[in-house]
C-alpha positions in Angstrom: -40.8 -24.5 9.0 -38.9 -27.3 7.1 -35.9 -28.8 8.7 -33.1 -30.0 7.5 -31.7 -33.3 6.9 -27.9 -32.6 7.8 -26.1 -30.0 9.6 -25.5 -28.3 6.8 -27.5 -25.3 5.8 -27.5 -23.7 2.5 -29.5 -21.3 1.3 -33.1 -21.7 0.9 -33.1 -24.7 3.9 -35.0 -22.7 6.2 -38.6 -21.6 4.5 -41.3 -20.4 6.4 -45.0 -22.1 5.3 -47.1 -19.1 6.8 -46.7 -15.2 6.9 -44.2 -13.3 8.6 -44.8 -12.7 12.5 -43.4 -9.5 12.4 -45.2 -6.3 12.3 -45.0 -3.5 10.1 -43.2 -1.6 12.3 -41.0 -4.0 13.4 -39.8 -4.6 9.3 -39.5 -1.2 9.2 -37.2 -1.3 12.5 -35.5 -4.3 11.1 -34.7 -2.3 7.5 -33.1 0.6 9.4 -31.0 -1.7 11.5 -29.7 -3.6 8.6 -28.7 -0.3 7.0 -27.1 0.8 10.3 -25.4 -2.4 10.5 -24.2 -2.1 6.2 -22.8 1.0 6.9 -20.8 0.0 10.1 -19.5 -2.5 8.2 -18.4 -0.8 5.0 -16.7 1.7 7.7 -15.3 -1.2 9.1 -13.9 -2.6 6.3 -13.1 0.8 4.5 -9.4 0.1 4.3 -9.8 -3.6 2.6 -12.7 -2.4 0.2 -9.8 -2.0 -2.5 -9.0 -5.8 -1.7 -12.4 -6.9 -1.6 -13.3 -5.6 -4.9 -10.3 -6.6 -6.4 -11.4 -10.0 -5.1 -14.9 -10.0 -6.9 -13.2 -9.2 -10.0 -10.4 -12.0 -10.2 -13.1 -14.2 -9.1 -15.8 -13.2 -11.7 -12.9 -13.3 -14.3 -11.9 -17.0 -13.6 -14.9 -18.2 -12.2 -15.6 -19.9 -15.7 -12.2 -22.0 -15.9 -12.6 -23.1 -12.0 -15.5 -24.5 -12.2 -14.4 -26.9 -15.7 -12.0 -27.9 -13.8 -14.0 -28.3 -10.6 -16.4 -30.4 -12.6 -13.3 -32.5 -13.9 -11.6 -32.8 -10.7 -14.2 -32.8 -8.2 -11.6 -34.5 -5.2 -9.7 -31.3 -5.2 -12.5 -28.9 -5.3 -11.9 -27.3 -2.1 -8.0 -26.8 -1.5 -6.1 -28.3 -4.4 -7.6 -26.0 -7.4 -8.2 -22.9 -5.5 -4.3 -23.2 -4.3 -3.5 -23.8 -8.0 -5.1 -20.6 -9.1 -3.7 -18.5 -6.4 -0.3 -19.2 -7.1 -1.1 -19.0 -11.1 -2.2 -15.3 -10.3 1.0 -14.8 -7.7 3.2 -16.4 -10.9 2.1 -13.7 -13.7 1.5 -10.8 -11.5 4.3 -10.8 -9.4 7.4 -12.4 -11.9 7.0 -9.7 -14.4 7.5 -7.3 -11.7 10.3 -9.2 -10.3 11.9 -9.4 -13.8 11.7 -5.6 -14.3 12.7 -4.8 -10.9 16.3 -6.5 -10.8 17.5 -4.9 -14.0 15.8 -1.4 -12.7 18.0 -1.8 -9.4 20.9 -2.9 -11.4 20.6 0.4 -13.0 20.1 2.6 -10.4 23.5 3.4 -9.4 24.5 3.8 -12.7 21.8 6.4 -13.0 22.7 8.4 -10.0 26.4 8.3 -10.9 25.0 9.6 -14.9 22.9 12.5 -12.6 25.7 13.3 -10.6 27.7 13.5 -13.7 25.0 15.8 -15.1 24.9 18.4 -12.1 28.9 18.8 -12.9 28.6 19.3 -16.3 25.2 19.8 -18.0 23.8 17.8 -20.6 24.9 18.3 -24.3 22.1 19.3 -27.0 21.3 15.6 -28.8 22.2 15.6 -32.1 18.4 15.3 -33.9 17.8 19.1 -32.5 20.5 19.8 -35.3 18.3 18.7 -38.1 14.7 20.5 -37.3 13.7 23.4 -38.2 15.0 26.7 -36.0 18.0 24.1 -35.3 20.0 27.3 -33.6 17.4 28.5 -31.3 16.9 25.2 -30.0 20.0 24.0 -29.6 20.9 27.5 -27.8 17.3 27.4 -25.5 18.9 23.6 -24.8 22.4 25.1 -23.8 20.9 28.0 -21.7 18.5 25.6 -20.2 20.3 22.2 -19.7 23.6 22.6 -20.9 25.3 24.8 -17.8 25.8 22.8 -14.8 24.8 26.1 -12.5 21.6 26.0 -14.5 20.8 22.4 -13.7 21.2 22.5 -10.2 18.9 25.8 -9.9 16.1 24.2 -12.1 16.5 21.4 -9.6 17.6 22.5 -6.3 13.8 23.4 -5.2 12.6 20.3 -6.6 14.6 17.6 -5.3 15.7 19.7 -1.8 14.4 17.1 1.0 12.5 15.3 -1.8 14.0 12.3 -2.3 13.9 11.0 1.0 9.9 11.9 1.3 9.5 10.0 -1.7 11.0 7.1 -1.0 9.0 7.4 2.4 6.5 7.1 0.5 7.4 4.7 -2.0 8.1 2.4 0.9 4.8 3.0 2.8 2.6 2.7 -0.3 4.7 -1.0 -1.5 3.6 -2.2 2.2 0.3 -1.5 1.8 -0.1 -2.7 -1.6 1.1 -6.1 -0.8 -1.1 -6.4 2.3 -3.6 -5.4 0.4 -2.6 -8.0 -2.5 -2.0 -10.8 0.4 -5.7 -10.4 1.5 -7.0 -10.3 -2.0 -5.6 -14.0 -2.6 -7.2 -15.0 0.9 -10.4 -13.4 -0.2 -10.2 -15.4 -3.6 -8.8 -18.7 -2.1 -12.2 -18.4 -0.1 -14.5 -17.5 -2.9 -12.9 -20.4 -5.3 -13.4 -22.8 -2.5 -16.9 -21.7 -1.6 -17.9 -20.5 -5.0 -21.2 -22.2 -5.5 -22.9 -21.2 -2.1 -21.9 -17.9 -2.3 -23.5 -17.6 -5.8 -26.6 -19.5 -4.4 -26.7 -17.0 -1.1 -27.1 -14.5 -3.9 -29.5 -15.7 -5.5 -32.1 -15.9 -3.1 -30.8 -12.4 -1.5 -31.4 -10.7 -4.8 -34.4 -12.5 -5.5 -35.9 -11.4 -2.3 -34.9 -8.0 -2.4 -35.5 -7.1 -5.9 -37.1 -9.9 -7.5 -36.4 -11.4 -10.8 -34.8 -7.9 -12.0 -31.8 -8.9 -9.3 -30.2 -11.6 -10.8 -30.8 -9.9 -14.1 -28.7 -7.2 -12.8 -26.2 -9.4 -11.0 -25.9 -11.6 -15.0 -25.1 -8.2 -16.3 -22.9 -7.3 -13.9 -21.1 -10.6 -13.9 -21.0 -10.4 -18.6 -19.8 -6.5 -18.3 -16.7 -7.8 -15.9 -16.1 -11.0 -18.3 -15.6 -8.6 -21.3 -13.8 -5.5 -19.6 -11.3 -8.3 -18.8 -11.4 -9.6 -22.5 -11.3 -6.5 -23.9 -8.7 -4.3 -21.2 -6.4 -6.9 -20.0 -6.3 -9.2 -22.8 -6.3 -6.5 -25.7 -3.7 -4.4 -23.3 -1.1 -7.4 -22.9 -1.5 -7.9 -26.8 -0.7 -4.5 -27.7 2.5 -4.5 -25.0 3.7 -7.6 -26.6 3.5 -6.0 -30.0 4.9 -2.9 -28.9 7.3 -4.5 -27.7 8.5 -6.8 -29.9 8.5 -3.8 -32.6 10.6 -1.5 -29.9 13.3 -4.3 -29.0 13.3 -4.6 -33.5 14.1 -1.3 -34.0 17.2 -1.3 -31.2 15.3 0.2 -28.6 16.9 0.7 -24.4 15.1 -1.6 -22.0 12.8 -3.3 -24.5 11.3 -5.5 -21.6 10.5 -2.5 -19.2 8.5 -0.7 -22.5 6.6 -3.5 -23.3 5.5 -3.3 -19.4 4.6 -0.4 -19.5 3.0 -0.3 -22.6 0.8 -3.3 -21.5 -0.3 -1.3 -18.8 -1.0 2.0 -20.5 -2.8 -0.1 -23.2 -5.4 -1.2 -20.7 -6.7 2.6 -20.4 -8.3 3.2 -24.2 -5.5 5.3 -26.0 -3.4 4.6 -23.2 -0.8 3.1 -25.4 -0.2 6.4 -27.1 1.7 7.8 -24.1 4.1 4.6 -24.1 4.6 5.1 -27.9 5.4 8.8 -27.0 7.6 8.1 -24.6 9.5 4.9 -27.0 9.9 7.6 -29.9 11.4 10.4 -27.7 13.5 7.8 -26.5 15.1 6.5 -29.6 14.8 10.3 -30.7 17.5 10.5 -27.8 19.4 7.9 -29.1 19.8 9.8 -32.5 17.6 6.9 -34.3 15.4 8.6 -36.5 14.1 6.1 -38.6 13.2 3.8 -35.2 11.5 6.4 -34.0 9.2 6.8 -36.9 8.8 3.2 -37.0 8.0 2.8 -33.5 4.6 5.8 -33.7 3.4 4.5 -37.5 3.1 0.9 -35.8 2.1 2.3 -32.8 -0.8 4.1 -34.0 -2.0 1.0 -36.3 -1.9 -0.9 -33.2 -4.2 1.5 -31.2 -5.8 2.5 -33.9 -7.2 -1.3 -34.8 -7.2 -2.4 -30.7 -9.2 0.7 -29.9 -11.5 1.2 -32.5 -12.3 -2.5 -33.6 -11.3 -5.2 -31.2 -11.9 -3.5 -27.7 -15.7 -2.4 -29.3 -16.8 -6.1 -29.8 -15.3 -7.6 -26.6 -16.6 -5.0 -24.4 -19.6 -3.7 -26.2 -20.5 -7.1 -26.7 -20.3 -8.3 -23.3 -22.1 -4.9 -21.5 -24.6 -4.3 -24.5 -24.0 -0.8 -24.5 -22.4 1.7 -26.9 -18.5 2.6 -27.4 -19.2 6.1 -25.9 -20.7 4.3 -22.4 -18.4 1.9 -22.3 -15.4 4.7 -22.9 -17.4 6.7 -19.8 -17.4 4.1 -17.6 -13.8 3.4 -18.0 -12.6 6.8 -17.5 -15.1 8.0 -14.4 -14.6 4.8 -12.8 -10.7 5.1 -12.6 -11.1 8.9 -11.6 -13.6 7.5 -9.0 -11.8 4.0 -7.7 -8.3 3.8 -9.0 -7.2 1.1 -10.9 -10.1 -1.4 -10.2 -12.3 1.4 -12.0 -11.5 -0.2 -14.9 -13.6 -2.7 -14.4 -16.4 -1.5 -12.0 -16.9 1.5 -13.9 -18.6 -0.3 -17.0 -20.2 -2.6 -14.8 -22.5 -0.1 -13.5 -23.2 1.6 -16.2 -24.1 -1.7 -17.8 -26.6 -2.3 -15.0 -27.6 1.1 -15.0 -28.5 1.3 -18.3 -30.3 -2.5 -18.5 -32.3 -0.8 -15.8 -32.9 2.0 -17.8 -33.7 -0.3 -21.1 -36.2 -2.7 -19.2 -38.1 0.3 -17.3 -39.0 2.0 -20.7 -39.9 -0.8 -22.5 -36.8 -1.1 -24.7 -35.7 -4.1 -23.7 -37.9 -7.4 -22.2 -37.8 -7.7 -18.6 -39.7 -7.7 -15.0 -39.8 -4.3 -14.7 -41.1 -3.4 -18.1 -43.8 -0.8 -17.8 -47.6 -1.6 -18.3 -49.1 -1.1 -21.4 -52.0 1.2 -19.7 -48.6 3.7 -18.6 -47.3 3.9 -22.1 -50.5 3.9 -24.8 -50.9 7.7 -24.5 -47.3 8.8 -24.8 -46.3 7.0 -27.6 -49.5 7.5 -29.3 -50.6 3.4 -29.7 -50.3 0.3 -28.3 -47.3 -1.4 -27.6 -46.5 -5.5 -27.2 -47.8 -6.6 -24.3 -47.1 -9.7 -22.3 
């Protein structure tokens, strides 16, 4: 056994010269304890799995900037930078929120005075159902509908009976958790930034000695696949809300800010941005602004159109190495599977799981490539061997 020279003990200090004392047995024993142990843990920490991975993924994503400017400032390593990047994140997460939220309260006692108004009196027929085609049974569907207010209040009395103060329960219960959940994240991170480098190190070795050189090949893939889902969701998402919005608030749109929030959010999700396009037409539609409204889905659509089918491609496809299709996959199963952080662990493991795939058939050069012997007969020659 080597000893150390400090009190400090990274990983890889303690090395064994000879072989294991253990039996076979007893490795075997060992294995199902650590995977009694693993699973204790994750049950453990079932409630703050949504905060841990959210914590690998802020991490991976700024990991890169950190450590310039860990190499630059060495002195404030540990607690300056890491602070510095916490609040950076607290800054552009939670002011845009803030920013919507005040106008949105300003407006909702306007907006329960406009639906008590609306239960009294119904809402009149806007003015674009006059000009489309079967104008008069529209606007008559819309007056038997939504224009008598006896009609209103039975199309909504079963709805909105006891409703609204179960969903403001709600409301209120899921805020709370979501900023715990957000509060441990940045502890998480502030932790990770600070102790980046050892944790990376403990990996190494763990991988290394669990699955050999294929580990960290894995881990790299993971790691790229995270690096351009960020590049190609987040950044490509807040680029089309800008845009959006910019066109929107143009054209005379309501709440220009609030749409180009939402569209930035939508536009994360691959053809997301369609809904908030939707939504923007119907709403200068409302408005009686025809031409807007055309103007708003014919730059809409080139937006999407050119984010989704060219830019998002390279960044992400780039990054993970695998087709559109997988990439497209990934993103969809993995938000059906684990919320909004799918977006980002869903083409992670399909990345792995396909370099996996790639290496153990050959296609692709790697430690677990197969042996030439395994292969000669099924594809009828000789392949390159190593």
């Amino acid at each position: 056994m080597t000893t150390p020279d400090d009190s400090t003990t990274p990983a890889g200090t303690w090395l064994r010269s000879g072989r294991s004392e253990m039996t076979t047995g007893q490795k075997y024993a060992c294995l199902v304890a650590v995977l009694l142990l693993v699973l204790a843990a994750v049950f453990t920490l079932r409630e703050f799995l949504p905060a841990l991975i959210w914590t690998v993924i802020f991490g991976i994503a700024v990991w890169p900037l950190f450590r310039r400017l860990a190499r630059r400032w060495p002195q404030h390593r540990r607690v300056l930078l890491p602070g510095v990047f916490i609040l950076a994140i607290v800054v552009v997460f939670v002011l845009p929120l803030a920013i919507i939220a005040l106008p949105l309260a300003n407006d909702a006692q306007a907006a329960a005075q406009w639906w008590q108004q609306v239960r009294q009196s119904g809402i009149a027929p806007p003015q674009f159902l006059a000009r489309l085609p079967h104008s008069a049974e529209l606007v008559g569907l819309w007056d038997r509908e939504l224009g008598q207010p006896q009609q209103i209040s039975v199309l909504t009395k079963g709805a909105m009976h006891g409703a609204g103060a179960h969903v403001a329960s709600m409301i209120g219960q899921q805020t709370v958790h979501r900023v715990v959940l957000f509060g441990f994240m940045l502890l998480g991170l502030f932790f990770f930034l600070r102790d980046g480098d050892s944790v990376i190190d403990q990996l190494k070795v763990g991988s290394r000695r669990a699955f050999g050189s294929a580990g960290e090949d894995i881990g790299q893939q993971i790691v790229s696949s995270v690096h351009g889902t960020v590049n190609g969701l987040v950044l490509v998402g807040l680029g089309e809300g800008l845009l959006l919005g910019l066109v929107y608030f143009a054209v005379g749109g309501p709440n220009p800010t609030l749409f180009g929030f939402i569209a930035a959010i939508l536009a994360m999700v691959p053809f997301g941005a369609a809904f908030a396009v939707a939504g923007a037409a119907l709403a200068l539609l409302a408005q009686d602004s025809f031409i807007a409204a055309i103007i708003i889905v014919v730059f809409g659509m080139i937006v999407t159109f050119v984010a989704d089918h060219f830019v998002r491609p390279v960044l992400i496809g780039g990054a993970t190495r695998l087709p559109f299709i997988w990439v497209l996959l990934g993103i969809l199963g993995g938000v059906s599977a684990w919320g909004l952080a799918g977006l980002f662990v869903g083409p992670a493991v399909m990345a792995a799981l396909i370099l996996v795939w790639r290496e153990w058939i050959g296609a692709e050069r790697g430690p677990i490539n197969p042996n030439a012997s395994e292969i000669i007969d099924a594809l009828g020659g000789p392949g390159e061997v190593e």
